[in-house]
C-alpha positions in Angstrom: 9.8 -4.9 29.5 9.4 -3.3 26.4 5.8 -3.4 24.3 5.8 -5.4 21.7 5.9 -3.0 18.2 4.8 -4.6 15.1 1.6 -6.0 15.3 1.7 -7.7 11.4 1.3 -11.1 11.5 3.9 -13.5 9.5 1.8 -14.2 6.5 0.2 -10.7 6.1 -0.8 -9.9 2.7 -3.6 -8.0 0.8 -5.4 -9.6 -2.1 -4.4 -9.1 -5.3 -8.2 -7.7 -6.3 -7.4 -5.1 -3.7 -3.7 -4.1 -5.1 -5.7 -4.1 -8.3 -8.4 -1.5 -7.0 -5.3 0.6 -5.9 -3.6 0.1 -8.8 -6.7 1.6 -10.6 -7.5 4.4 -8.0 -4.1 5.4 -8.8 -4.8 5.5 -12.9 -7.6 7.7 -12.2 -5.7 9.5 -10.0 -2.8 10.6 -13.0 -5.1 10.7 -15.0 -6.8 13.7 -14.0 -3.2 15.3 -12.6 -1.7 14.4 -15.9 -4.3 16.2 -18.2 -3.0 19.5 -18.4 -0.2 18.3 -20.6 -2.5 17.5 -22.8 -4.5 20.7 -22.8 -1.3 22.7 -22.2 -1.8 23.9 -26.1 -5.5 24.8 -26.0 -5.1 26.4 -22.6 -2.0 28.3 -23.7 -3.7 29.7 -26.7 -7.5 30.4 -25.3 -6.0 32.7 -22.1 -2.5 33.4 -23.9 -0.2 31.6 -21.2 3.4 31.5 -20.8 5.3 28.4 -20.9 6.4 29.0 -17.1 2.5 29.8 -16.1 1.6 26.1 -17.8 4.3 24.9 -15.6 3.2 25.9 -12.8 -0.3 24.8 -13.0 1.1 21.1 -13.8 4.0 21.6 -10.6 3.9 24.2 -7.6 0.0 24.7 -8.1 -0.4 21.3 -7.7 2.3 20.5 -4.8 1.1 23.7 -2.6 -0.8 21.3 -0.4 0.2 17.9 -1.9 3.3 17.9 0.2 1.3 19.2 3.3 -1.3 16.8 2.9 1.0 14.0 2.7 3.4 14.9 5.4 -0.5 15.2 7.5 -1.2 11.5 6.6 1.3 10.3 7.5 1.6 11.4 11.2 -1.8 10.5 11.8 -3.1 8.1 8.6 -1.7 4.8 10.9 -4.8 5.2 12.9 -7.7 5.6 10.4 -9.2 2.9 8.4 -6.7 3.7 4.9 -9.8 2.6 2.8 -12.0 5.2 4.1 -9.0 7.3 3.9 -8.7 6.5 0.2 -12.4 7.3 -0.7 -12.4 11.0 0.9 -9.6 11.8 -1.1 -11.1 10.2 -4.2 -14.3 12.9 -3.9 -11.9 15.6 -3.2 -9.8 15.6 -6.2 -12.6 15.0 -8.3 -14.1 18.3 -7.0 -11.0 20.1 -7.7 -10.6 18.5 -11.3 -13.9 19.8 -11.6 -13.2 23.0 -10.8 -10.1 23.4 -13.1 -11.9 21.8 -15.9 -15.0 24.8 -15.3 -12.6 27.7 -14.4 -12.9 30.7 -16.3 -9.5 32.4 -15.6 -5.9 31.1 -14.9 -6.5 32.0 -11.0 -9.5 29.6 -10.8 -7.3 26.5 -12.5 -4.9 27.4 -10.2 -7.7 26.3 -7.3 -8.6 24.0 -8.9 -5.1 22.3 -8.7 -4.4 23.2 -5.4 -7.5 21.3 -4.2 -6.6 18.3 -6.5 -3.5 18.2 -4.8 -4.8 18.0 -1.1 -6.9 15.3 -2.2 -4.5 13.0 -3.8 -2.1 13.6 -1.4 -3.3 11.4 1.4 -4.8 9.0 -0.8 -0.7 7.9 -1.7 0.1 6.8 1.9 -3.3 5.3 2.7 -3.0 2.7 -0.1 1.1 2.2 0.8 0.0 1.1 4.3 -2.1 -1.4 2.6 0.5 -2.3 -0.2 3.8 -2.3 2.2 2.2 -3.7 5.4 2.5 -7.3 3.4 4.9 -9.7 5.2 6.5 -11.2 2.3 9.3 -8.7 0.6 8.9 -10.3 -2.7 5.3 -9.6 -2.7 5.8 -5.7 -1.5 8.0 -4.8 -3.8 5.9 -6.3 -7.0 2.9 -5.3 -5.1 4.1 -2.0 -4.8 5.6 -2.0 -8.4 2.2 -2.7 -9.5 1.2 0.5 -7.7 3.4 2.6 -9.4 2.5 1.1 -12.6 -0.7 2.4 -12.2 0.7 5.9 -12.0 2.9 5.3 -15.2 -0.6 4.0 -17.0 -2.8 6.9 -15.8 -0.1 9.3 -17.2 -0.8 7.2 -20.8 -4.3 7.1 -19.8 -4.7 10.8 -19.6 -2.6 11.4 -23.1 -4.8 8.7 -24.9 -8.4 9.1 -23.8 -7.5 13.1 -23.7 -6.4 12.9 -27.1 -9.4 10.7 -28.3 -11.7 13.0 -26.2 -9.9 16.4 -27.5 -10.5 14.5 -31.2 -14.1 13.6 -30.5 -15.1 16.4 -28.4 -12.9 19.2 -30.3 -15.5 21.9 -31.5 -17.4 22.1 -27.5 -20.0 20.8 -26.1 -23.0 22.8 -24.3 -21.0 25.7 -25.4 -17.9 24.6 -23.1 -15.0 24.6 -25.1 -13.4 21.1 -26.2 -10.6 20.6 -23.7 -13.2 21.7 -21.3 -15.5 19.2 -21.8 -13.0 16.4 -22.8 -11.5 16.9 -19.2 -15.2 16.6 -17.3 -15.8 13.6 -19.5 -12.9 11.7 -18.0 -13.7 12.0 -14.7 -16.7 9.8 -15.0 -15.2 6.7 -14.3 -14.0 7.8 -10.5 -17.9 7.5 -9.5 -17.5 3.5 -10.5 -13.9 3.5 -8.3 -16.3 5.4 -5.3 -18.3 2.6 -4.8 -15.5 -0.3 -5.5 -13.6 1.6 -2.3 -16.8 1.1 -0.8 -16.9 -2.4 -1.1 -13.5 -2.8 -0.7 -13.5 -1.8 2.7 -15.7 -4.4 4.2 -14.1 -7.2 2.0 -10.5 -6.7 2.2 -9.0 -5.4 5.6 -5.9 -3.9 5.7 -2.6 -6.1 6.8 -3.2 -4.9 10.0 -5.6 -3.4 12.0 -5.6 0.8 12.3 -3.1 1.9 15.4 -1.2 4.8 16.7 1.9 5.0 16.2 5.4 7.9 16.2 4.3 9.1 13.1 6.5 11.5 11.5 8.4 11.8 14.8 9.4 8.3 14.4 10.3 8.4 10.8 12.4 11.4 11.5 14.0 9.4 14.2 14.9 6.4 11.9 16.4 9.1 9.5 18.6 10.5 12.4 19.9 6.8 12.7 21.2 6.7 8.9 21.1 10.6 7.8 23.5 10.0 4.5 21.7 6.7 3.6 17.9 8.4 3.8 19.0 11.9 2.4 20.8 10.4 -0.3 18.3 8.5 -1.6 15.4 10.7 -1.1 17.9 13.1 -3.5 18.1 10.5 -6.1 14.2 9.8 -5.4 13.5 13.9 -6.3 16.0 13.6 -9.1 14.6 10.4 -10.5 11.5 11.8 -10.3 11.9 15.0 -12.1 13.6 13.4 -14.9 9.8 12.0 -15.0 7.6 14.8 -14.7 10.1 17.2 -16.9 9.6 14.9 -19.9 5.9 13.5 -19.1 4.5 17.3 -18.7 6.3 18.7 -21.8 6.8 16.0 -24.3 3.3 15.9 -25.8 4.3 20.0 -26.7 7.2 18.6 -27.7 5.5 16.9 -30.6 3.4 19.2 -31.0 5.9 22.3 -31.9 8.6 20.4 -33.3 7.1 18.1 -35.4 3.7 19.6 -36.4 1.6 17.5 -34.8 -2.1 19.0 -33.3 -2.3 18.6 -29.8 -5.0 15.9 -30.2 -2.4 13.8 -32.2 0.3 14.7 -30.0 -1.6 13.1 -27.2 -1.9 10.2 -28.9 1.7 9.6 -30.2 2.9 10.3 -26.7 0.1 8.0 -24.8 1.1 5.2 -26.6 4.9 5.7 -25.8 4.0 5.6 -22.2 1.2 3.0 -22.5 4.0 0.6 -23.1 7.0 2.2 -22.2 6.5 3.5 -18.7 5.1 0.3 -17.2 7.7 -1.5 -18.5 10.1 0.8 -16.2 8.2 0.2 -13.5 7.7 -3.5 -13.7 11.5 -4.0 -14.1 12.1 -2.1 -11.3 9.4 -4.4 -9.1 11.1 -7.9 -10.6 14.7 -7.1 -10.4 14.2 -6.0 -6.7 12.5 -9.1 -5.8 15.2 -10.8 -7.4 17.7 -9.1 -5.9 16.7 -10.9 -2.4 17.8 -8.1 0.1 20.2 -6.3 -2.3 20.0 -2.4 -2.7 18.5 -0.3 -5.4 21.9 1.8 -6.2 22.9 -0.8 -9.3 19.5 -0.1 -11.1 18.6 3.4 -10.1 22.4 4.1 -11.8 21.3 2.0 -14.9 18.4 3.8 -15.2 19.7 7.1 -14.8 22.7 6.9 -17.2 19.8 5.8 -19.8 17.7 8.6 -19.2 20.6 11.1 -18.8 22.0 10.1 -22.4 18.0 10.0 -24.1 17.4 13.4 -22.9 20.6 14.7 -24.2 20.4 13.9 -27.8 16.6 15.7 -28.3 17.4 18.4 -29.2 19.5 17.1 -32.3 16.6 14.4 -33.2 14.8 14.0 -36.4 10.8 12.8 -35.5 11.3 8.8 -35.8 14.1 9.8 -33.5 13.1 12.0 -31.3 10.6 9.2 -30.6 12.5 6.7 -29.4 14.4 8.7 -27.4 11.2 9.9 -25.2 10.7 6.2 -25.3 13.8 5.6 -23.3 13.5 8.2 -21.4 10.2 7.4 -20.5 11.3 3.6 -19.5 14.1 5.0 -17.7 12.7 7.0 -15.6 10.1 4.8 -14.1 12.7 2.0 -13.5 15.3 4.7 -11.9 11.7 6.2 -9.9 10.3 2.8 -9.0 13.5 1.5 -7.8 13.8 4.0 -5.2 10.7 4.1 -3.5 10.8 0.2 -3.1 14.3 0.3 -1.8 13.2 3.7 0.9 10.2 1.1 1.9 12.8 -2.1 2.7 15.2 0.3 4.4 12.1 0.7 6.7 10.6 -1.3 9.4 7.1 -2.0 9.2 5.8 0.3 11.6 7.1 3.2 10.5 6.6 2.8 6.5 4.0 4.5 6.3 5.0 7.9 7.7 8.7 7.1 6.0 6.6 6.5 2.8 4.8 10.2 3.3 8.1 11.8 3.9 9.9 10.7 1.4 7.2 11.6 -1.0 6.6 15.0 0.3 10.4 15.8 -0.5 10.4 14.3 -3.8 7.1 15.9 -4.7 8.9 19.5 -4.1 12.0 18.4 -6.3 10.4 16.5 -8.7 7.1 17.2 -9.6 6.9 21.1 -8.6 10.2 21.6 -10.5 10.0 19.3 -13.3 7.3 21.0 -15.4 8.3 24.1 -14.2 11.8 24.5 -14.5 11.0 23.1 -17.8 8.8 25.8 -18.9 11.3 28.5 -17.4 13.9 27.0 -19.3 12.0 27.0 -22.7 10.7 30.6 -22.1 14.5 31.9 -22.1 15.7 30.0 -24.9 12.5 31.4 -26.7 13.7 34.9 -25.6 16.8 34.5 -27.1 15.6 33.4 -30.4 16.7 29.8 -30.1 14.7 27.8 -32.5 14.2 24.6 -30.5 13.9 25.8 -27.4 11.6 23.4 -25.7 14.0 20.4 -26.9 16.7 22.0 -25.3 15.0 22.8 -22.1 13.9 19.2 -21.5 17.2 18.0 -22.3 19.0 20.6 -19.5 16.0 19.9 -17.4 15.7 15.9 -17.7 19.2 15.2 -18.3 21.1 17.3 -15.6 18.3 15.3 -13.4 19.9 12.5 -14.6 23.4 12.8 -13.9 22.2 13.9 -10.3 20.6 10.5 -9.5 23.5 8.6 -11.2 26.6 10.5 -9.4 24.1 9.6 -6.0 23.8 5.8 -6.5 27.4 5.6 -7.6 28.6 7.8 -4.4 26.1 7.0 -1.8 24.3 3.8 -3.2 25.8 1.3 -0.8 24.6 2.8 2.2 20.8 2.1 0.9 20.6 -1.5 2.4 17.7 -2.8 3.5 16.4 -3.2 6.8 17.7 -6.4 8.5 14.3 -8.2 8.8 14.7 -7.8 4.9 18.0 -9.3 3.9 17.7 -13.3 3.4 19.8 -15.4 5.6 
């Protein structure tokens, strides 16, 4: 006889207050990964950066063990209490934000980011065991909406409160220069989400209790089963993705060159574009897949992608009023096309193996999407700069972003109907 697999009860579900918690964790956590887009200008000038150096402290320093340390949790996270899990890898970013905040050359930041990656890394699959082991797929998916909401808030979060801190704390502090100490100011609030995880852990268990399970081994199996349907979308996922972290890393620069704005103002401008625009994306995404009771994300990540595609390609031609709205689109669009995807990779997965599935798919869209975003962004901008070409950064988010759009649109419209849900998920 064969052992009985799932061991989450019918009516499993994690509070609300605790998908809260998460939800801020998460905040915190783009917050402090986010920041260097708005420093980007100070840091650029004070140690006389390239664009493609910027970009690689916001994507490949960043990733280098971000996509280790997920693939790591997720083999072996199944067995470990997730909120313990959650509050090691709160200390360790914070130490590594620290460090990039106090580094005195370009190779210290780059350490800096490095360690900030390993320690957000594990947190992501730690809190999706908690957020996908619920029962209930309606729940899930606006649980896990919620989720990425908080990512799409912290990115505002770090481009408001790092413009109002860059404002505030502009001419230095203790003889650290402003960015400097507008980046160690924001990290304060993670010693208030240290002891919440605390408390968290002894007040809301997780779905299920901790067990061992195939780990990656068994996602990799369940991708064997359906190769085109999991490669596919984890192609739109990196695409969708990097449609979000070319324009969220380089916009507020954006604003900045183009338009004349100081960085602090530039900060602001684009905080509040993503304040309201990205969690709307990401909210959408949550409600129309619970309402689409067992249907695939393909019809909305293609939505979603055309939109972003067609904002990203008229920058470049933009006046200021315009060029706003069109970030605002593609800001909106980008999180709905995002979100979409990893809600329909966690209902194309059975229970058990979510959370490894969760970890994989991540540490593939992670090396797509957030190490190439920013970079190939910054690469892009530094060539058209060589050759003279007057907006060059425009230009390079609209190549960047918008070729990443087209990508995840020709995927949903080619492969989308293979990205079915599991059939514990479908209605009857």
């Amino acid at each position: 006889m064969r052992p009985a697999a799932p061991r989450q009860a019918a009516d499993a579900r994690l509070p609300w207050a605790a998908v809260a918690l998460l939800c801020a964790v998460q905040f915190a956590a783009y917050v402090d990964r986010a920041l260097p887009a708005v420093t980007a200008p100070l840091i650029r000038d004070e140690l006389g950066l390239s664009d493609a150096q910027i970009g690689g402290l916001q994507g490949p320093a960043f990733v280098a063990l971000y996509v280790i340390g997920l693939l790591a949790a997720g083999h072996w996270a199944r067995a470990a209490n997730p909120w313990r899990l959650s509050l090691a890898c709160l200390t360790i970013w914070t130490l590594g934000a620290a460090i990039f905040a106090l580094a005195p050359n370009y190779g210290g930041m780059v350490v800096g980011r490095v360690l900030l990656g390993a320690g957000q890394a594990v947190f992501v699959p730690a809190a999706l065991m908690l957020i996908a082991g619920q029962a209930e797929p309606g729940r899930r998916a606006r649980g896990l909406s919620l989720f990425t909401t908080g990512s799409a808030a912290g990115r505002s979060g770090a481009l408001l409160l790092g413009g109002a801190a860059l404002v505030w704390l502009g001419a230095g502090v203790a003889g650290l220069e402003g960015w400097r100490a507008a980046s160690l100011a924001l990290m304060a609030p993670n010693l208030i989400l240290a002891a919440l995880l605390v408390r968290a852990g002894t007040t809301a268990p997780p779905p299920y209790p901790p067990e061992r399970h195939g780990g990656l081994g068994a996602a990799l199996g369940v991708v064997a089963r359906r190769p085109l349907a999991y490669l596919s979308i984890a192609a739109a996922g990196g695409a969708c993705v990097f449609v979000v972290q070319a324009a969220g890393a380089w916009a507020p620069s954006l604003l900045h060159r183009a338009f004349d704005l100081d960085p602090g103002a530039s900060a602001l401008v684009f905080g509040l574009i993503v304040l309201v625009f990205a969690p709307l994306g990401h909210l959408s995404a949550g409600w129309l897949m619970a309402a689409a009771r067992g249907g695939g994300p393909a019809p909305f990540v293609a939505g979603a992608a055309a939109v972003a595609a067609a904002c990203a390609a008229f920058l470049p031609v933009a006046d200021r009023i315009e060029a706003l709205f069109l970030i605002a689109g593609l800001t909106a669009a980008g999180g709905t096309a995002a979100a979409s995807v990893l809600i329909g990779v966690q209902a194309m997965t059975a229970a058990p193996q979510r959370p490894a599935m969760g970890a994989l798919f991540l540490a593939v869209i992670s090396v797509a999407g957030v190490a190439g975003g920013p970079w190939l962004t910054g690469l892009l901008s530094d060539l058209r700069a060589a050759s003279g070409a007057g907006a060059g950064l425009a230009e390079a988010i609209a190549a960047a972003a918008g070729g990443a759009g087209v990508v995840a649109l020709a995927l949903a419209v080619a492969s989308g109907r293979l990205w079915r849900p599991a059939l514990s998920e479908t209605p009857a």
